[in-house]
PyMOL Python script that loads the backbone (N, CA, C, O; Angstrom):
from pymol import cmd

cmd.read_pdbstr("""\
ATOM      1  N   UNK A   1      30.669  28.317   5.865  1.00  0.00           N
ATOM      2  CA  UNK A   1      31.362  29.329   6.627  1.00  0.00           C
ATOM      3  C   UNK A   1      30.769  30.694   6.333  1.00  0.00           C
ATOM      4  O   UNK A   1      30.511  31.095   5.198  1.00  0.00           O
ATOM      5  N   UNK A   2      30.538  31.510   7.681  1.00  0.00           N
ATOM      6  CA  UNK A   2      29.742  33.021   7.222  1.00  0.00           C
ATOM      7  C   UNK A   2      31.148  34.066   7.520  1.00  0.00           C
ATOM      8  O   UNK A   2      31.839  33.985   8.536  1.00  0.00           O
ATOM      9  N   UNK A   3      31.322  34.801   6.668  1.00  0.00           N
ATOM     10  CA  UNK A   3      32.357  35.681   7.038  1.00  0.00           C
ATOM     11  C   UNK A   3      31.686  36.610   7.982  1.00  0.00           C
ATOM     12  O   UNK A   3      32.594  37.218   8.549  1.00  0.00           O
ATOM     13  N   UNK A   4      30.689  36.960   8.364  1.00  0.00           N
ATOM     14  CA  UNK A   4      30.143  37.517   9.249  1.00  0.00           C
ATOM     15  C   UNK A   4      30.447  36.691  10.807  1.00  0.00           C
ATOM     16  O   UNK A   4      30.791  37.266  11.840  1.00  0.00           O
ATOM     17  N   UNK A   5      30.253  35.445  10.670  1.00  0.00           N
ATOM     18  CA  UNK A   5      30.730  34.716  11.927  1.00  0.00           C
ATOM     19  C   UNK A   5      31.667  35.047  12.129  1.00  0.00           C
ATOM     20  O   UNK A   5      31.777  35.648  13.197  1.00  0.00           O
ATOM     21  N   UNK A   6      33.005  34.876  11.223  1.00  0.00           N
ATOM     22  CA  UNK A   6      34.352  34.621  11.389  1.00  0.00           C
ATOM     23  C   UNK A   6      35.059  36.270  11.584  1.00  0.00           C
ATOM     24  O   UNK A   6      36.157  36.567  12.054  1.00  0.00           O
ATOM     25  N   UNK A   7      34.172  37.003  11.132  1.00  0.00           N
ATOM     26  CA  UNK A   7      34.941  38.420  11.159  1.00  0.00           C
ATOM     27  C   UNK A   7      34.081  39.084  12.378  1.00  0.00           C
ATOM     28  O   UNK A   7      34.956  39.715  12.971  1.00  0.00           O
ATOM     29  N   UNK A   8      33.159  39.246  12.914  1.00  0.00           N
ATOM     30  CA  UNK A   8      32.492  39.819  13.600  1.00  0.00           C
ATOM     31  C   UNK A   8      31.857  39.193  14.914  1.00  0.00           C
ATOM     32  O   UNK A   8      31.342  39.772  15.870  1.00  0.00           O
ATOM     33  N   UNK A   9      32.058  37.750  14.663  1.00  0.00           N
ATOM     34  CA  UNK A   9      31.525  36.774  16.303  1.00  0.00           C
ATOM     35  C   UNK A   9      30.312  37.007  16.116  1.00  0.00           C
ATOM     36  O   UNK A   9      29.755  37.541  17.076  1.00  0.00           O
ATOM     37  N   UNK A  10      29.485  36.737  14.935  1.00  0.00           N
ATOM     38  CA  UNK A  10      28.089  37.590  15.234  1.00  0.00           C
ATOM     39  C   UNK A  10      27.133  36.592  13.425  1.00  0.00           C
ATOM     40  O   UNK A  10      27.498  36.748  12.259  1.00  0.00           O
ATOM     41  N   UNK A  11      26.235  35.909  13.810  1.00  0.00           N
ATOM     42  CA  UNK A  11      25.542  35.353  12.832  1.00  0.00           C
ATOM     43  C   UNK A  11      24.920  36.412  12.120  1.00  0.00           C
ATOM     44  O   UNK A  11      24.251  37.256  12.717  1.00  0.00           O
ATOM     45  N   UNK A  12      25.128  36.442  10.579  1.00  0.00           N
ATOM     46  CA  UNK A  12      24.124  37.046  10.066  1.00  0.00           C
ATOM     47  C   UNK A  12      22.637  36.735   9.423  1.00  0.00           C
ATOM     48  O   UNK A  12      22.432  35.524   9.508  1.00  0.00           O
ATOM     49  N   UNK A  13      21.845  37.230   8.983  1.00  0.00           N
ATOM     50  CA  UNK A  13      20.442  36.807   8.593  1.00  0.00           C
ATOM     51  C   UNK A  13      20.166  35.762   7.471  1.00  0.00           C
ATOM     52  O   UNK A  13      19.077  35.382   7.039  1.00  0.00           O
ATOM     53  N   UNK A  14      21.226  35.451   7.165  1.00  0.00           N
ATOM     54  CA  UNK A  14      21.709  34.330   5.823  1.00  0.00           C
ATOM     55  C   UNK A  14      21.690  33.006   6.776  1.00  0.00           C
ATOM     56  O   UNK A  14      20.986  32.049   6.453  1.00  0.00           O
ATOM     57  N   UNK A  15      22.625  32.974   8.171  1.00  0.00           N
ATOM     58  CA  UNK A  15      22.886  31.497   8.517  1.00  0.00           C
ATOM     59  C   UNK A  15      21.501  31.519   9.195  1.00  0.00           C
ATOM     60  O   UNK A  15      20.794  30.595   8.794  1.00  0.00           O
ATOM     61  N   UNK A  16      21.122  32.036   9.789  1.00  0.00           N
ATOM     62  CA  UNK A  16      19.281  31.908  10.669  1.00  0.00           C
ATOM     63  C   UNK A  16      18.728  31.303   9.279  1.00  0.00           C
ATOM     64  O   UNK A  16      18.397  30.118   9.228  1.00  0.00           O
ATOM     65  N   UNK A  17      18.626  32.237   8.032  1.00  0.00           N
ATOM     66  CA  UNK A  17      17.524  31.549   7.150  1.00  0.00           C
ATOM     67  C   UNK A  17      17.858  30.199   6.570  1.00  0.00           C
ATOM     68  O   UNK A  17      17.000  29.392   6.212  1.00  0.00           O
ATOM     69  N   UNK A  18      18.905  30.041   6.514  1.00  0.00           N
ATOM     70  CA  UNK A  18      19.638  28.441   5.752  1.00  0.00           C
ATOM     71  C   UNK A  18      19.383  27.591   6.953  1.00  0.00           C
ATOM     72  O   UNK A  18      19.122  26.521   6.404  1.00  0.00           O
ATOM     73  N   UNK A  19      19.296  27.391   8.135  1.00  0.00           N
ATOM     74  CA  UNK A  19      18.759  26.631   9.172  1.00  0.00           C
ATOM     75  C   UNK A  19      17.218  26.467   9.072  1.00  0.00           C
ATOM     76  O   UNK A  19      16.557  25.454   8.847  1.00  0.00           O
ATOM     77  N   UNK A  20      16.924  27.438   9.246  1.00  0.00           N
ATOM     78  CA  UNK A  20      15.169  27.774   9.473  1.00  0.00           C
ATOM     79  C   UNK A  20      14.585  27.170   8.338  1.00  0.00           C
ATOM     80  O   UNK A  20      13.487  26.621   8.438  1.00  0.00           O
ATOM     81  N   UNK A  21      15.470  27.231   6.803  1.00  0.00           N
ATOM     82  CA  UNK A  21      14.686  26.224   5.642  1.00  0.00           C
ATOM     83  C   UNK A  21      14.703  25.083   5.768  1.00  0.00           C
ATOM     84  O   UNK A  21      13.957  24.236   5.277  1.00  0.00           O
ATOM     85  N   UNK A  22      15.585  24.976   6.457  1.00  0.00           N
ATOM     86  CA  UNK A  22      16.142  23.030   6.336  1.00  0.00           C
ATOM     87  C   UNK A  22      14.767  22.592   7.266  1.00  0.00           C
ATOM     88  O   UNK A  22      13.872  21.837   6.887  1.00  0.00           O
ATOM     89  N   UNK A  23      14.862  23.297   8.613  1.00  0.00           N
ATOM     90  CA  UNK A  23      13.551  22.649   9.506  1.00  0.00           C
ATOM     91  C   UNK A  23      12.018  22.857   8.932  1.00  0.00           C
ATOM     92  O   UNK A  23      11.003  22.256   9.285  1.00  0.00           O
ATOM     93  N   UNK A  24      12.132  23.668   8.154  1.00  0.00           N
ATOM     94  CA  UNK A  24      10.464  24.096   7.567  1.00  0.00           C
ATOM     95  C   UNK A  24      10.400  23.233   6.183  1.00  0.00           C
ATOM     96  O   UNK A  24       9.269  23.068   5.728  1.00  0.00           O
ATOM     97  N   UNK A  25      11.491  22.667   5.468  1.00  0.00           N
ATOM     98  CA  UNK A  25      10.785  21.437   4.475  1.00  0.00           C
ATOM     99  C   UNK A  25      11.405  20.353   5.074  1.00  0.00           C
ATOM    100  O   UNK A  25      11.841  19.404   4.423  1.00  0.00           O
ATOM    101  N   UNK A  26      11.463  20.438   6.208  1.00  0.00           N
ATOM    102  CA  UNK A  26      11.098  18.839   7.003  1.00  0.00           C
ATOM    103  C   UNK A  26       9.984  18.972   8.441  1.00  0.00           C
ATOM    104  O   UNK A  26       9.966  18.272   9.454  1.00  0.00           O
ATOM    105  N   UNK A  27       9.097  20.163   8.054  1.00  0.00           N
ATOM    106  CA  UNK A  27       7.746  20.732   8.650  1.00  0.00           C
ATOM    107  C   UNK A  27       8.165  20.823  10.258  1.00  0.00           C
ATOM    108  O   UNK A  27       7.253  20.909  11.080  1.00  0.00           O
ATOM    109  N   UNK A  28       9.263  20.808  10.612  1.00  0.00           N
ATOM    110  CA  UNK A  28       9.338  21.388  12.176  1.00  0.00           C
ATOM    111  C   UNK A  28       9.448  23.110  12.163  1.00  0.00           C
ATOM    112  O   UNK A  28      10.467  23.797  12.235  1.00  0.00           O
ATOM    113  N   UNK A  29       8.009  23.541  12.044  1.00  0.00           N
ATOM    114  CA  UNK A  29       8.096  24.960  12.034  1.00  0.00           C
ATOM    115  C   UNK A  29       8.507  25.400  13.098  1.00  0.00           C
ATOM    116  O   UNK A  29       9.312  26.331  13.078  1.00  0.00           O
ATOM    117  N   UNK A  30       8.059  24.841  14.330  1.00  0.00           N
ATOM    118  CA  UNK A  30       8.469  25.653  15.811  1.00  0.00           C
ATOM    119  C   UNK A  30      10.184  25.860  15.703  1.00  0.00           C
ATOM    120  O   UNK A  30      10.631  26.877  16.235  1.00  0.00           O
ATOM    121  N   UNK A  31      11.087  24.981  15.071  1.00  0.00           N
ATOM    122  CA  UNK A  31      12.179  25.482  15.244  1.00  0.00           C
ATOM    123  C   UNK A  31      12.402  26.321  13.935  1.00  0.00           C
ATOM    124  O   UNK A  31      13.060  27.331  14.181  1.00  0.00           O
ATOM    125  N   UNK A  32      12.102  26.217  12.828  1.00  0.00           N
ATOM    126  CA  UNK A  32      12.308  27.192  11.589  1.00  0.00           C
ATOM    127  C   UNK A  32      11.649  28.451  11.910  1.00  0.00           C
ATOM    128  O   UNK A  32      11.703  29.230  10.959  1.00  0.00           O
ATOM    129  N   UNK A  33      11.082  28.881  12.867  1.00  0.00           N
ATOM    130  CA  UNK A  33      10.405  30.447  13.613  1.00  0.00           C
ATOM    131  C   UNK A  33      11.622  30.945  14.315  1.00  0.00           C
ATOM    132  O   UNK A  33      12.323  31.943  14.149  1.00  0.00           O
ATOM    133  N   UNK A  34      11.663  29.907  15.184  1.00  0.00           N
ATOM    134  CA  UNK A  34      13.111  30.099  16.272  1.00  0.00           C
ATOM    135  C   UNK A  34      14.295  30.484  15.527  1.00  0.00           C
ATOM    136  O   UNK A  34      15.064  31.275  16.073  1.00  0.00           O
ATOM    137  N   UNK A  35      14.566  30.043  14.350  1.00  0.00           N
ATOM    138  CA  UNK A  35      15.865  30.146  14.052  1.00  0.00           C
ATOM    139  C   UNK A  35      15.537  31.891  12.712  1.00  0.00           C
ATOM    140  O   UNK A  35      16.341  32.824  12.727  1.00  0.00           O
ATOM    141  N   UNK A  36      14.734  31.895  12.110  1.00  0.00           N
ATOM    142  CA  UNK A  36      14.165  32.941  11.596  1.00  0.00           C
ATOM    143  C   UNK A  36      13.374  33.131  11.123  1.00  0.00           C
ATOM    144  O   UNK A  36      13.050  32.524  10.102  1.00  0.00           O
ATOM    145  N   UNK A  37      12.498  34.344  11.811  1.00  0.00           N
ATOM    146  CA  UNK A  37      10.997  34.427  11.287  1.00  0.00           C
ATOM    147  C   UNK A  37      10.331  34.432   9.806  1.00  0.00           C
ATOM    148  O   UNK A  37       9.248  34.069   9.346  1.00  0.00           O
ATOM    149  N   UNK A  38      11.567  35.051   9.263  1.00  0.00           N
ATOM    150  CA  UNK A  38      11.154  35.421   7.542  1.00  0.00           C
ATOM    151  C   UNK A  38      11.047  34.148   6.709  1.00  0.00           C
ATOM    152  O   UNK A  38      10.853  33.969   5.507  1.00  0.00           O
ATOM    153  N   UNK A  39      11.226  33.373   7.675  1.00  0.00           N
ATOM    154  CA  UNK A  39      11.666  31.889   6.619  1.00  0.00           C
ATOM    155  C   UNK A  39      10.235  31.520   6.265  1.00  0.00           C
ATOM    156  O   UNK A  39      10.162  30.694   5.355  1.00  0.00           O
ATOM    157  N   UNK A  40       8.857  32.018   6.867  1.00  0.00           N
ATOM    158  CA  UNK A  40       7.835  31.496   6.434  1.00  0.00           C
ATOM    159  C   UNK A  40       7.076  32.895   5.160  1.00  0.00           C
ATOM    160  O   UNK A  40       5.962  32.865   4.637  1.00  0.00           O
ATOM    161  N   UNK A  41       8.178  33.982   4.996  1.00  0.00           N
ATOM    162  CA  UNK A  41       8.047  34.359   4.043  1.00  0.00           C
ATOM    163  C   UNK A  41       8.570  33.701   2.811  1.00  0.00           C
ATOM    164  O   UNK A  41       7.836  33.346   1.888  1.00  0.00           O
ATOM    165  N   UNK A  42       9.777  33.562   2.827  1.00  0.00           N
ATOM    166  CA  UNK A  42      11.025  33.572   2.157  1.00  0.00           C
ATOM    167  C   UNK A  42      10.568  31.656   1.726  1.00  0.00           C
ATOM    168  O   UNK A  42      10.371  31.125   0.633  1.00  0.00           O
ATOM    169  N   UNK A  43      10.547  31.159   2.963  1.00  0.00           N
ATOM    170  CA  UNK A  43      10.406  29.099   1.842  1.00  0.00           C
ATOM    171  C   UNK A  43       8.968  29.525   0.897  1.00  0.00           C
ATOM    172  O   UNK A  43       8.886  29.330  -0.315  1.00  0.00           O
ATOM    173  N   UNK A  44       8.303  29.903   1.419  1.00  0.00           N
ATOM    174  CA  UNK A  44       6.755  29.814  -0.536  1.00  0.00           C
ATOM    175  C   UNK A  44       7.169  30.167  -1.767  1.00  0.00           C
ATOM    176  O   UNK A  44       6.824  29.811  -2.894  1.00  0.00           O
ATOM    177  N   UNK A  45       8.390  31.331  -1.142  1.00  0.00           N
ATOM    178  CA  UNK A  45       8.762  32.422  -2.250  1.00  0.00           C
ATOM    179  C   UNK A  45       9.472  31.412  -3.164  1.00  0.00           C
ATOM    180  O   UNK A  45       8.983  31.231  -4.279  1.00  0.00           O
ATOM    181  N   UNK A  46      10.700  30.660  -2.764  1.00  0.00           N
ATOM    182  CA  UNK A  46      11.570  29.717  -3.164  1.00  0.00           C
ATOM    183  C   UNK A  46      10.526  28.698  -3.604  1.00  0.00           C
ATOM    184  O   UNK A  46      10.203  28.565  -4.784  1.00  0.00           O
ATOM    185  N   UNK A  47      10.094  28.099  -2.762  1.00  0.00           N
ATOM    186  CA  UNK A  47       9.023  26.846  -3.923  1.00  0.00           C
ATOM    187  C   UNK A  47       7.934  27.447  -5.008  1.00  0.00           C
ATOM    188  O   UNK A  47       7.363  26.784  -5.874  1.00  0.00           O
ATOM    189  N   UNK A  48       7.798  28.708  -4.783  1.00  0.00           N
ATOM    190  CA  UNK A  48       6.809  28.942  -5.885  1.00  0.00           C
ATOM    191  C   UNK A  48       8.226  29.459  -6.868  1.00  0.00           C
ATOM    192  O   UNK A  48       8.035  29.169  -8.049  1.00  0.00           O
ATOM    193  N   UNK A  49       8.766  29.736  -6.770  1.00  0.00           N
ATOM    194  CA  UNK A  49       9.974  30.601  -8.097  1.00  0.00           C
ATOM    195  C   UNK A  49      10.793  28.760  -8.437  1.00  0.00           C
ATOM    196  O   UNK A  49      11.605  28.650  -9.356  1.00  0.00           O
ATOM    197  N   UNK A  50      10.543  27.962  -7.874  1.00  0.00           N
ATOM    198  CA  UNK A  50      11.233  26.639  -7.912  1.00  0.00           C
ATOM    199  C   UNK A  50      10.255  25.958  -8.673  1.00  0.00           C
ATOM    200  O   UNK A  50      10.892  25.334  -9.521  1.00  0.00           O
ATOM    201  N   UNK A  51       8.874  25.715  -8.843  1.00  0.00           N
ATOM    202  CA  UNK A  51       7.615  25.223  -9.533  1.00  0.00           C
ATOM    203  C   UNK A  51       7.584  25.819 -10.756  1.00  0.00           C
ATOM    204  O   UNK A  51       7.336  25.174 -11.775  1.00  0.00           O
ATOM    205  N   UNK A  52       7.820  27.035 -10.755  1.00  0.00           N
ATOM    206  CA  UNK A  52       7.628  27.984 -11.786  1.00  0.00           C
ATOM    207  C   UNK A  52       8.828  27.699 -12.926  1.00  0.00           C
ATOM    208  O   UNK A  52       8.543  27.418 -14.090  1.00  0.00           O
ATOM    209  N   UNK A  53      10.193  27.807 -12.444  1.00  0.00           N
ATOM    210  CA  UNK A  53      11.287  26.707 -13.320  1.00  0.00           C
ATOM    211  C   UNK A  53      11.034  25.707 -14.119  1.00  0.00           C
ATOM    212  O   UNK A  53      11.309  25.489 -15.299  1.00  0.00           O
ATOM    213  N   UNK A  54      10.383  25.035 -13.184  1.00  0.00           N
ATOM    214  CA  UNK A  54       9.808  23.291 -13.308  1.00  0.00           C
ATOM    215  C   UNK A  54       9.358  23.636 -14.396  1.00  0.00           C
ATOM    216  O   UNK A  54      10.030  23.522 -15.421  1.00  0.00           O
ATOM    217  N   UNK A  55       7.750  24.280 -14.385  1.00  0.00           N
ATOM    218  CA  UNK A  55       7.212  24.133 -15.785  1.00  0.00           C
ATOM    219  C   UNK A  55       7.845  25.116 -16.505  1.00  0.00           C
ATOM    220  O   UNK A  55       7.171  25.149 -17.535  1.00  0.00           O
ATOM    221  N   UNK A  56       8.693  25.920 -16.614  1.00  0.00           N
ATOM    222  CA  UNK A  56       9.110  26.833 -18.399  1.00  0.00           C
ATOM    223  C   UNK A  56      10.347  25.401 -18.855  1.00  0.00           C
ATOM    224  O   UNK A  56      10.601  25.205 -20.043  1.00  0.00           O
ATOM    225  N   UNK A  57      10.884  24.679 -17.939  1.00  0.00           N
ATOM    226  CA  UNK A  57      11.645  24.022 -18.324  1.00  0.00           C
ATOM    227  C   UNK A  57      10.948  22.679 -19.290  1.00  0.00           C
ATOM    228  O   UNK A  57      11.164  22.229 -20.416  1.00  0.00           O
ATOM    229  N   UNK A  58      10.038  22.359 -18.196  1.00  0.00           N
ATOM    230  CA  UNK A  58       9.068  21.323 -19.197  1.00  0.00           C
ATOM    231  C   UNK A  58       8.802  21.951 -20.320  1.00  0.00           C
ATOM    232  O   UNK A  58       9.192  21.400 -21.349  1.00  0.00           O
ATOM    233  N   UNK A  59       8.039  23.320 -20.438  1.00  0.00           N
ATOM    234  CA  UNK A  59       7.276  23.444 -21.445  1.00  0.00           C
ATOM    235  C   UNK A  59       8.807  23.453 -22.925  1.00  0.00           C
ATOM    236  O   UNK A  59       8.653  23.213 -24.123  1.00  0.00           O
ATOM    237  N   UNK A  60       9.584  23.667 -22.491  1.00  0.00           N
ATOM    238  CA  UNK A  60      10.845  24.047 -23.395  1.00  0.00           C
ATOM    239  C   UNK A  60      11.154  22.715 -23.935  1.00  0.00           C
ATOM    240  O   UNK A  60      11.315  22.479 -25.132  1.00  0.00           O
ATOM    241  N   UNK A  61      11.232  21.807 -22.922  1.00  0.00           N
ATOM    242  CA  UNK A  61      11.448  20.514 -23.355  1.00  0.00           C
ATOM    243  C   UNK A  61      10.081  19.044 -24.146  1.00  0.00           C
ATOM    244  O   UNK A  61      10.156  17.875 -24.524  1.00  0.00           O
ATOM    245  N   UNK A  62       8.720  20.402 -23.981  1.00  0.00           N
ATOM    246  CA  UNK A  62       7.672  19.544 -24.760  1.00  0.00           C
ATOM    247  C   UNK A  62       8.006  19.898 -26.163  1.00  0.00           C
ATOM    248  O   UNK A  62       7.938  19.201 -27.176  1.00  0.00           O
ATOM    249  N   UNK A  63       8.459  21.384 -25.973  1.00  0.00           N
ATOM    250  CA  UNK A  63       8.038  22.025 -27.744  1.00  0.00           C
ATOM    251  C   UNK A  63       8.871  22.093 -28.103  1.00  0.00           C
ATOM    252  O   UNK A  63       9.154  23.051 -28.822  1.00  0.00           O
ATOM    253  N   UNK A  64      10.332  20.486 -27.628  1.00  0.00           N
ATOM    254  CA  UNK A  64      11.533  20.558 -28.559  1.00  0.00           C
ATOM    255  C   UNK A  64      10.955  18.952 -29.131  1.00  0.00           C
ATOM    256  O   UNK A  64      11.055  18.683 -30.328  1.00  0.00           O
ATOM    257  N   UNK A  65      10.360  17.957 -28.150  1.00  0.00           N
ATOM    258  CA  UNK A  65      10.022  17.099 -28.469  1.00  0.00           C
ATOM    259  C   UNK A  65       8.861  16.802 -29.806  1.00  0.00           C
ATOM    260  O   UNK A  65       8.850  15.871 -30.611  1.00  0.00           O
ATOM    261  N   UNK A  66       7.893  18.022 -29.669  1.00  0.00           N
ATOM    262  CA  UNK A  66       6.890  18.194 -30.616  1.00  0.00           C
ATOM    263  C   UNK A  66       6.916  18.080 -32.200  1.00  0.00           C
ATOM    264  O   UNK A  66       6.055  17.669 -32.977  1.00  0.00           O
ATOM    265  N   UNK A  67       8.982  18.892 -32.552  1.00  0.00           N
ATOM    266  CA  UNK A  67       8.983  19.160 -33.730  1.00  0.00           C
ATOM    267  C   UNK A  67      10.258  18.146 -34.553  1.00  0.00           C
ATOM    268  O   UNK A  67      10.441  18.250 -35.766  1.00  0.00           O
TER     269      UNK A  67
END
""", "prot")
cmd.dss("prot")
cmd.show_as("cartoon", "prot")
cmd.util.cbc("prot")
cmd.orient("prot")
């Protein structure tokens, strides 16, 4: 639910991008453009800050295993 929908009749730039991700990591870009352009800023940003997790978490969990 967007309180922007519900208070204003009017989508804000949050529900376009939460659509537009869902279609761009299941690679239908033509509709993740349609629904918002920034999303081909905004999804690398999220998988690279999401990869980047990945490994400090590994590395945390090698150099507990190590000792």
């Amino acid at each position: 639910m967007c309180l922007s929908k519900i208070m204003l009749d009017k989508e804000c730039l949050g529900c376009g991008l939460t659509r537009a991700t869902q279609h761009f990591i299941h690679f239908d870009f033509i509709s993740a453009y349609n629904f918002n352009k920034l999303v081909f800023l905004a999804a690398p940003l999220l998988i690279y800050f999401w990869i980047k997790e990945i490994i400090k978490v590994y590395k945390k969990i090698k150099g507990q295993s190590s000792k």
